[in-house]
KEMI-985789 format. One record per residue (C-alpha): residue number from 1; x, y, z. Coordinates in Angstrom, 3 decimals, padded with zeros to 6 digits. Layout:
<node><pos>NUM</pos><X>X</X><Y>Y</Y><Z>Z</Z></node>
...
//
This chain:
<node><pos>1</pos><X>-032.958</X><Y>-237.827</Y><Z>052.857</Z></node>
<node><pos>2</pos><X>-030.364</X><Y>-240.819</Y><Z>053.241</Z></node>
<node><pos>3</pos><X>-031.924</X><Y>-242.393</Y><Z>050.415</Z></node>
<node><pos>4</pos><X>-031.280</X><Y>-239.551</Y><Z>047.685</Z></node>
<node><pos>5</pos><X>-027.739</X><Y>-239.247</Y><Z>048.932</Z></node>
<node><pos>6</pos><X>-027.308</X><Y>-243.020</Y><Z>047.898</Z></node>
<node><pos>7</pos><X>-028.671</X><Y>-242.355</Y><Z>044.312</Z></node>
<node><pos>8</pos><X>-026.668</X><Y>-239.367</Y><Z>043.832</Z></node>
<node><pos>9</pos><X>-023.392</X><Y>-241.492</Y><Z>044.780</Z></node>
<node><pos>10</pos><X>-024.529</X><Y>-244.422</Y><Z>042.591</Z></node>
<node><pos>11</pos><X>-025.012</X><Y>-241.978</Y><Z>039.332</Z></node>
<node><pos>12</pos><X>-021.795</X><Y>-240.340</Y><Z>040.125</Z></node>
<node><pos>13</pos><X>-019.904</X><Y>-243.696</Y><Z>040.607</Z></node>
<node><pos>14</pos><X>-021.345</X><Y>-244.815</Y><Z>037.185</Z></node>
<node><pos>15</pos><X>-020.354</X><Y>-241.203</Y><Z>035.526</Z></node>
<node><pos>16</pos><X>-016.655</X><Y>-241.648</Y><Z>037.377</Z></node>
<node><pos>17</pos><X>-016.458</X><Y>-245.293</Y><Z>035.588</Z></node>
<node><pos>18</pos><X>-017.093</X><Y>-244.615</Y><Z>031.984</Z></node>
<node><pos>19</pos><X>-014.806</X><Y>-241.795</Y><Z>032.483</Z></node>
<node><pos>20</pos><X>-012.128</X><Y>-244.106</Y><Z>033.249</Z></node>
<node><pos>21</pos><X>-013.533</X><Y>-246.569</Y><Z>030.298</Z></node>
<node><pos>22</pos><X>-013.341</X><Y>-243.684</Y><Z>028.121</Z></node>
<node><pos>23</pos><X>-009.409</X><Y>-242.936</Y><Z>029.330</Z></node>
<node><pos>24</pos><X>-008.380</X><Y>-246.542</Y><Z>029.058</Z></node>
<node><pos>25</pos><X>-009.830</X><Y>-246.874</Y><Z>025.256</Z></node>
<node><pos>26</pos><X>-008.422</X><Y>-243.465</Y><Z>024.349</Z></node>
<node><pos>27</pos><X>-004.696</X><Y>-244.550</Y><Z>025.861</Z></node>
<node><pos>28</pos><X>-005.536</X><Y>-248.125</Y><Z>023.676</Z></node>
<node><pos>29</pos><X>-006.082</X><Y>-246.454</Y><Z>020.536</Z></node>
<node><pos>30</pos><X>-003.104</X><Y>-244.057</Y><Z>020.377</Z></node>
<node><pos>31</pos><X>-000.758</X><Y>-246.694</Y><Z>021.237</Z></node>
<node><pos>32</pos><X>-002.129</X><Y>-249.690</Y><Z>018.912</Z></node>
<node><pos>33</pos><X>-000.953</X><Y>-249.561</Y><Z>015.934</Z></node>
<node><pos>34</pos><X>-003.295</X><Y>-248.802</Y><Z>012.913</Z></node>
<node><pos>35</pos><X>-002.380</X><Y>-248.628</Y><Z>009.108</Z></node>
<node><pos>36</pos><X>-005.244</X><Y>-248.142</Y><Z>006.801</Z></node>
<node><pos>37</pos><X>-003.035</X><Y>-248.332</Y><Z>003.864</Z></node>
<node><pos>38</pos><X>-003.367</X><Y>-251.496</Y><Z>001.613</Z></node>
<node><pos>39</pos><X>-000.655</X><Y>-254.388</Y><Z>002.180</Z></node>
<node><pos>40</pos><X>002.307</X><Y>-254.316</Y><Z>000.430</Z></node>
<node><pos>41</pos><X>001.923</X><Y>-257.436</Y><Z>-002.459</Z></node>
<node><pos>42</pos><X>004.878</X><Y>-259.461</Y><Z>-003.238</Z></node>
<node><pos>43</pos><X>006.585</X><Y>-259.627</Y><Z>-006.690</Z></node>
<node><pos>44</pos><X>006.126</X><Y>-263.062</Y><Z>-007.681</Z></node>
<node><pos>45</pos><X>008.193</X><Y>-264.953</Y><Z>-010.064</Z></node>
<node><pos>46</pos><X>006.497</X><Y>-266.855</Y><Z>-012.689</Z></node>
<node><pos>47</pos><X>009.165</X><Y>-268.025</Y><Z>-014.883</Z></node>
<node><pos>48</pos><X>008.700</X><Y>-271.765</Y><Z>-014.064</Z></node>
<node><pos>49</pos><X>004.920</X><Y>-271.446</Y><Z>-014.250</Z></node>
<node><pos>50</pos><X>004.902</X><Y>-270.523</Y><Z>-017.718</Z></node>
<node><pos>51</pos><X>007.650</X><Y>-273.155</Y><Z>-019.102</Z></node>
<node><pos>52</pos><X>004.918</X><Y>-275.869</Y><Z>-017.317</Z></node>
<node><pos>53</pos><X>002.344</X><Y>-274.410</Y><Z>-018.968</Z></node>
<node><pos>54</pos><X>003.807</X><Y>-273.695</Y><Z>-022.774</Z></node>
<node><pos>55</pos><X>004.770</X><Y>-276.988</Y><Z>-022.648</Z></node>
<node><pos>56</pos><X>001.752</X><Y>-278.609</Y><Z>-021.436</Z></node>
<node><pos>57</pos><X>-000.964</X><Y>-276.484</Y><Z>-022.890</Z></node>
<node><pos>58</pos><X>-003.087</X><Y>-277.755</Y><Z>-025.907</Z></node>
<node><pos>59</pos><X>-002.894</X><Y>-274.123</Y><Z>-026.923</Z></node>
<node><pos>60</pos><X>-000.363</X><Y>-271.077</Y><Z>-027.005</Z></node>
<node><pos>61</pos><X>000.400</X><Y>-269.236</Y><Z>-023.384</Z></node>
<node><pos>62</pos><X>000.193</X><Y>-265.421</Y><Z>-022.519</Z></node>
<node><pos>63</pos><X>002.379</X><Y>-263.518</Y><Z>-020.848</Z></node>
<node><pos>64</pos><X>003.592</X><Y>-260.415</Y><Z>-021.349</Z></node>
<node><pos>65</pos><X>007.217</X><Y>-259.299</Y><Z>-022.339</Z></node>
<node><pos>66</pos><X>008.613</X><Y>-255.897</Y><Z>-021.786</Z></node>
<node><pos>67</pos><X>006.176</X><Y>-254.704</Y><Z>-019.277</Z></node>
<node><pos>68</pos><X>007.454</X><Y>-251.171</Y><Z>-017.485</Z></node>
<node><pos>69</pos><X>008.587</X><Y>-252.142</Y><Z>-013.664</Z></node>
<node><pos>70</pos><X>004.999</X><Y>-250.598</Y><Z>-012.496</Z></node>
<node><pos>71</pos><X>003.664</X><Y>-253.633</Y><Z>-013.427</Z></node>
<node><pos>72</pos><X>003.827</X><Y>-256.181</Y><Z>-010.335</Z></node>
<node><pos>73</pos><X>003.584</X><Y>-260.015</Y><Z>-011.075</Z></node>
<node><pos>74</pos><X>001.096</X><Y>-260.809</Y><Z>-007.610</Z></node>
<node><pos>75</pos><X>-000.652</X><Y>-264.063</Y><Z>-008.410</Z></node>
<node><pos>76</pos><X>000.129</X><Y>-267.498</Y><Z>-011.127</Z></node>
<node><pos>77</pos><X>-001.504</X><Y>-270.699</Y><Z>-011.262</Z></node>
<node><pos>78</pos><X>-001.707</X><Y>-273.331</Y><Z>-014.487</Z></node>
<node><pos>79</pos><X>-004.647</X><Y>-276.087</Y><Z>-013.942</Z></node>
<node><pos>80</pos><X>-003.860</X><Y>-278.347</Y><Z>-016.675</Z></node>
<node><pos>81</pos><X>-006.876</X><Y>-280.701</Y><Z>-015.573</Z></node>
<node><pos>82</pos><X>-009.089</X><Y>-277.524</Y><Z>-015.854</Z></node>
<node><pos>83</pos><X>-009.107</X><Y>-277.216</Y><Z>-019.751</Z></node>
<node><pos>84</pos><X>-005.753</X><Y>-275.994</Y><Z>-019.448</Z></node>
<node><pos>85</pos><X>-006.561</X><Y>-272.844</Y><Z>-017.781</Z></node>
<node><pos>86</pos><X>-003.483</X><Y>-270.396</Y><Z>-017.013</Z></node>
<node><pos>87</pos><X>-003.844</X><Y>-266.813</Y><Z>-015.059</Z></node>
<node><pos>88</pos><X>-001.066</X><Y>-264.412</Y><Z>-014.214</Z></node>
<node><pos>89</pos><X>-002.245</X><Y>-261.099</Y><Z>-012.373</Z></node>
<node><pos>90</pos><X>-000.384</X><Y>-257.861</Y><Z>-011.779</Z></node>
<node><pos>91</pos><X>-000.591</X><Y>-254.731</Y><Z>-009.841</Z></node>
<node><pos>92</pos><X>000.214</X><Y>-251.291</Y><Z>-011.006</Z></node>
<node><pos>93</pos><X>001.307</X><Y>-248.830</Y><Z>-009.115</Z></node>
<node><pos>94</pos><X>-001.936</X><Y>-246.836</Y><Z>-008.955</Z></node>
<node><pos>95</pos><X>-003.531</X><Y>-249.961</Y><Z>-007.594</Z></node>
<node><pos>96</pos><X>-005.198</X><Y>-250.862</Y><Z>-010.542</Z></node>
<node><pos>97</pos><X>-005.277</X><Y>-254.875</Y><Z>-011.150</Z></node>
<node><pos>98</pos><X>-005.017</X><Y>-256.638</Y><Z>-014.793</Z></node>
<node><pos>99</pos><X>-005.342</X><Y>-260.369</Y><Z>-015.064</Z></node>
<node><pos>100</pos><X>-004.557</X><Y>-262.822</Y><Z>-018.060</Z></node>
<node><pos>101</pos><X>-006.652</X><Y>-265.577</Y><Z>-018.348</Z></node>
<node><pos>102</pos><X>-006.619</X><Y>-268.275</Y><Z>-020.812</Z></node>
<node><pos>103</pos><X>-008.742</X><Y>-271.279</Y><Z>-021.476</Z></node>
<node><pos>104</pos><X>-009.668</X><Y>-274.170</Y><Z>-023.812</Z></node>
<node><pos>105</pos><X>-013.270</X><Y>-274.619</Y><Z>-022.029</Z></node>
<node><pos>106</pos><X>-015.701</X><Y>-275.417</Y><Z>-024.623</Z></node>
<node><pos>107</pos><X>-017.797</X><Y>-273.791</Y><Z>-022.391</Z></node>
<node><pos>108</pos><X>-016.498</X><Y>-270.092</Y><Z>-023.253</Z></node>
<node><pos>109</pos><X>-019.144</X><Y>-267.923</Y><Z>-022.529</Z></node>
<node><pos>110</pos><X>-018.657</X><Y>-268.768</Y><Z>-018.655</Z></node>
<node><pos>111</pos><X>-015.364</X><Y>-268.819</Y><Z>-019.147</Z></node>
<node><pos>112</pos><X>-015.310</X><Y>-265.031</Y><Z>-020.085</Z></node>
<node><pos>113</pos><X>-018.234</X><Y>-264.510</Y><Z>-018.273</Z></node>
<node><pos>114</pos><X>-016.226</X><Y>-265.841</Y><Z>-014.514</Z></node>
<node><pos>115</pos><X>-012.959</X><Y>-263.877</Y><Z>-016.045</Z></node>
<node><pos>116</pos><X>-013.913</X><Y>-261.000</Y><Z>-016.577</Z></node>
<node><pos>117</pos><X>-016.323</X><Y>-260.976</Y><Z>-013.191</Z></node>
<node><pos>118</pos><X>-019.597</X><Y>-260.389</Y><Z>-015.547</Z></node>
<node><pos>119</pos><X>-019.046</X><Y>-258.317</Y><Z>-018.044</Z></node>
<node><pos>120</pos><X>-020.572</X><Y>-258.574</Y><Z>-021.077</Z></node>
<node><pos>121</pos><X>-019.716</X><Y>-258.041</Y><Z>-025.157</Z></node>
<node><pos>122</pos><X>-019.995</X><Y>-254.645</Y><Z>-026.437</Z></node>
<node><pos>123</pos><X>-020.380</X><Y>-253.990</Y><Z>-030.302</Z></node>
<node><pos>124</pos><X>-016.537</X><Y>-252.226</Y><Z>-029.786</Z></node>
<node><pos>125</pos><X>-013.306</X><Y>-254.192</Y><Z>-030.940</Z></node>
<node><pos>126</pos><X>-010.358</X><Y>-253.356</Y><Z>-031.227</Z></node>
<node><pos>127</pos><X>-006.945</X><Y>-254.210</Y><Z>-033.035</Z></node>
<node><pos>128</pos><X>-003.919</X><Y>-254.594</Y><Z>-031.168</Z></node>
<node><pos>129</pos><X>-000.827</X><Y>-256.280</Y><Z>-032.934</Z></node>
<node><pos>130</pos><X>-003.023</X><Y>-257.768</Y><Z>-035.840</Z></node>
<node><pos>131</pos><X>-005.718</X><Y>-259.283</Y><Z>-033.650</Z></node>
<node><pos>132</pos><X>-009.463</X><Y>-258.111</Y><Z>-033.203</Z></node>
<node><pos>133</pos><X>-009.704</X><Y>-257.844</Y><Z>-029.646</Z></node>
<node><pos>134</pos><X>-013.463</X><Y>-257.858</Y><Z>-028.178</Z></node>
<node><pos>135</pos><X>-013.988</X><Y>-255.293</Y><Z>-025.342</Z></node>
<node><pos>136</pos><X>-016.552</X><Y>-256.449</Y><Z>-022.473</Z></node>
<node><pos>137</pos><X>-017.859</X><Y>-253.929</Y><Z>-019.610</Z></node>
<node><pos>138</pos><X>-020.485</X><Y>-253.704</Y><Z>-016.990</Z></node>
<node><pos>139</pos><X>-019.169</X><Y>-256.345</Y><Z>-014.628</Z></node>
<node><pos>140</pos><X>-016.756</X><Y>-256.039</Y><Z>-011.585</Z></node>
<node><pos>141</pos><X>-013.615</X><Y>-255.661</Y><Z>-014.463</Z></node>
<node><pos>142</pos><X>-013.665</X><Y>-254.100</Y><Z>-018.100</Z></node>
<node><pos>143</pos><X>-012.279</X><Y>-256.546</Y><Z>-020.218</Z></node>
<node><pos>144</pos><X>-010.350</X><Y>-257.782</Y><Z>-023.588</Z></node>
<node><pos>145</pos><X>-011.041</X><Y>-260.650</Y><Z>-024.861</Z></node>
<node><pos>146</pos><X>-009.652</X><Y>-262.735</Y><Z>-028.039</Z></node>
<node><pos>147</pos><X>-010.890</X><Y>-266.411</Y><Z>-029.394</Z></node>
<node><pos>148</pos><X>-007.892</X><Y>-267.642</Y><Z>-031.625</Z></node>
<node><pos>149</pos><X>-006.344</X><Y>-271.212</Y><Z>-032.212</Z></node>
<node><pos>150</pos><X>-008.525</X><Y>-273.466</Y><Z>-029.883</Z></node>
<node><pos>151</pos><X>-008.099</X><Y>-270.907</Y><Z>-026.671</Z></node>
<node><pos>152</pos><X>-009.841</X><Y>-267.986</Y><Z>-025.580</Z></node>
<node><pos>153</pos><X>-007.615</X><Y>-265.202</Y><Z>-023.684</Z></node>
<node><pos>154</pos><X>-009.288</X><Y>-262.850</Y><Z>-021.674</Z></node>
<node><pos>155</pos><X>-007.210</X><Y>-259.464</Y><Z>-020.373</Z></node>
<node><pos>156</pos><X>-009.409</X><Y>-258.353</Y><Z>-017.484</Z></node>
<node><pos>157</pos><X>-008.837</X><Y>-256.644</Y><Z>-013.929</Z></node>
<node><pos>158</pos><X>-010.061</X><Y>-252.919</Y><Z>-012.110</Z></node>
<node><pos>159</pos><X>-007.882</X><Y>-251.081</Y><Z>-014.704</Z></node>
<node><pos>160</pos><X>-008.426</X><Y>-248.466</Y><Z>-017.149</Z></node>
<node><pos>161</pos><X>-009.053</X><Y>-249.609</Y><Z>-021.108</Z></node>
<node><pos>162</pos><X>-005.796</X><Y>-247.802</Y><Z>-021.684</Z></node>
<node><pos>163</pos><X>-003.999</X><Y>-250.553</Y><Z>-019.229</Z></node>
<node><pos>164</pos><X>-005.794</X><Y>-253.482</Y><Z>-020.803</Z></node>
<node><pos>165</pos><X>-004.470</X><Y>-252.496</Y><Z>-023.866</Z></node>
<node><pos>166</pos><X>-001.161</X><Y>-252.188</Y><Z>-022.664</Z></node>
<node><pos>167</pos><X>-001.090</X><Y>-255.447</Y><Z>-021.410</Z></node>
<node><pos>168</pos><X>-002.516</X><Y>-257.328</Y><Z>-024.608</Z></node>
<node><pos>169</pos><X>-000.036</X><Y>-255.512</Y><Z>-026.622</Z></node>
<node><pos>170</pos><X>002.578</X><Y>-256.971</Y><Z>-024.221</Z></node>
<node><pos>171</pos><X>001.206</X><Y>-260.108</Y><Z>-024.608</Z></node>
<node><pos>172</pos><X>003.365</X><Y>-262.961</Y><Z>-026.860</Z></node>
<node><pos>173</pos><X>001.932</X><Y>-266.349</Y><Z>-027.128</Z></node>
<node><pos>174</pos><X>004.101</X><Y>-269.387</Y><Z>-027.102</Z></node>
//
């Protein structure tokens, strides 16, 4: 009989433990801090980004003028020794994300093809502010894209058609 009475305090020791375990990662969870909600991105500025680029550039630079404030500047570069290529990226409020890119690869079907996260040409175009815009789909992003004097600009990102739009119409090249 002394032997059961061992087991029994053995399985009741190890019930007593994870108890405890269970107390300790309950106490840990309601008093670590835990936000599922998605970071808040910083504004950028890209003022300077696009004066370097317009003037170095073999071709004429996108970016948008008069954008509502729900549009959020989040990400610029300009890699002149990478066939000139430019992005600017924005947010919207919804969380959508629409990107410019602009190249003067030769190479333009990967061009569009890395831009626009593999999407590829649909038979539908469209014509915003005199130019025949070329809508892609079926990648990651939906996209706009226009081939005009030696660069191809590509209006891409997680947003609707509608927002695309709005951004190429925003769009002045210089």
């Amino acid at each position: 009989m002394a032997g059961s009475n061992g087991k029994q305090k053995t399985v009741r020791d190890m019930i007593l433990s994870l108890a405890v375990i269970g107390i300790a990662a309950a106490v840990i969870y309601v008093f670590v801090p835990h936000d599922d909600s998605a970071p808040d991105l910083k504004r950028v500025d890209y003022r300077v980004e696009l004066l370097t680029a317009r003037r170095a550039a073999s071709y004429p630079v996108a970016a948008p003028e008069g954008l509502s404030q729900k549009w959020k500047a989040t990400s610029v570069r300009f890699r002149g020794d990478e066939s000139d290529a430019w992005h600017l990226g924005f947010h919207t409020r919804d969380g959508e994300y629409v990107q410019i890119e602009q190249s003067a690869a030769r190479k333009r079907s990967a061009f569009i093809e890395e831009a626009s996260q593999g999407s590829e040409a649909t038979k539908t175009t469209q014509r915003i502010d005199g130019r025949t815009w070329t809508r892609y789909s079926g990648g990651r992003y939906d996209a706009l894209v226009l081939t005009e004097k030696g660069a191809t600009t590509v209006v891409a990102g997680t947003g609707s058609f509608a927002q695309l739009t709005e951004m190429a119409q925003a769009l002045k090249m210089a």
